[in-house]
N, C-alpha and C positions, 0 to 999 in steps of 0.2 A: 740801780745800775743802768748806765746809758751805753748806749750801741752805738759803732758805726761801721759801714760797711765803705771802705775805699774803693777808689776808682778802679784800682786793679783787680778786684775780689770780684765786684760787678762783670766786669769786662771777661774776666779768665770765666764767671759761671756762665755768661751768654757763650761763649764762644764753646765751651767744651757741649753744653746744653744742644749750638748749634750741631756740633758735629754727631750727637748721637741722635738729631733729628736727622740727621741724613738717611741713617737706618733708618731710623721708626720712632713718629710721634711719644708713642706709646713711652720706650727706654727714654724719649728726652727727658718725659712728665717725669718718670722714675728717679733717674737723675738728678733734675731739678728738688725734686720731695725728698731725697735720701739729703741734696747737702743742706735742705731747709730744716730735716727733723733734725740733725749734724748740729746746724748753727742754736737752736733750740738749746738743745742739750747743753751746751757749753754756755749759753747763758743762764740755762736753770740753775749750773753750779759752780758760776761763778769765775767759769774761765780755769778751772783747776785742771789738769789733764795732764796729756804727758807733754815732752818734748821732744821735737822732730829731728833730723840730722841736718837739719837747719839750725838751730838752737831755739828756735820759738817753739811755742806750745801750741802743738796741732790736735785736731781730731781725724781719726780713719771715716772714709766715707763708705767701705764695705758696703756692696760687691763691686762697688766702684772703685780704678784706682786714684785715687786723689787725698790728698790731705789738707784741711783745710787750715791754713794757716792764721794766728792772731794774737794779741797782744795787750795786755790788763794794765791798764797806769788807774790807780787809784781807786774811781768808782765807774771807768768805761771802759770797755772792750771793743777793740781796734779789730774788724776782719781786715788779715792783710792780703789773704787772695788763694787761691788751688796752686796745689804743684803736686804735679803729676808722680806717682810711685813706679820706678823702673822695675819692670818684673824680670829683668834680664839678671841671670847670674855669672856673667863672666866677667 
């Protein structure tokens, strides 16, 4: 199975990575390794998961809010990029 990670997938993880550097190195690195072990997983099993209110097939990036969004043609897995989970209930 072949990977790729889109422009946008790169960009949205520097950028949200940047903003929890602003706190503290520390949450960035966390971050970064929660949506790396994230991206892992979905390629150990093949992209199978659920589907987001987007209609693609995301993963939870718990305790973080973000979903990692991506897409299966054949024998590759497209990451298409984070999007952010509103914790707001109204």
């Amino acid at each position: 199975m072949s990977v790729v990670f889109s422009k946008r997938f790169k960009a949205d993880l520097l950028e949200e990575q940047g903003r929890y550097g602003e706190i503290s190195e520390r949450l960035a690195s966390a971050f970064r390794e929660r949506v790396a072990g994230q991206t892992r997983e979905v390629i150990k099993w093949k992209g199978i998961d659920h589907v987001g209110p987007h209609g693609f097939p995301c993963r939870r990036t718990r305790p973080f809010p973000f979903y990692i969004y991506y897409a299966v043609e054949e024998e590759t897995i497209y990451f298409l990029g984070l999007a952010w989970i509103s914790t707001d209930n109204h």
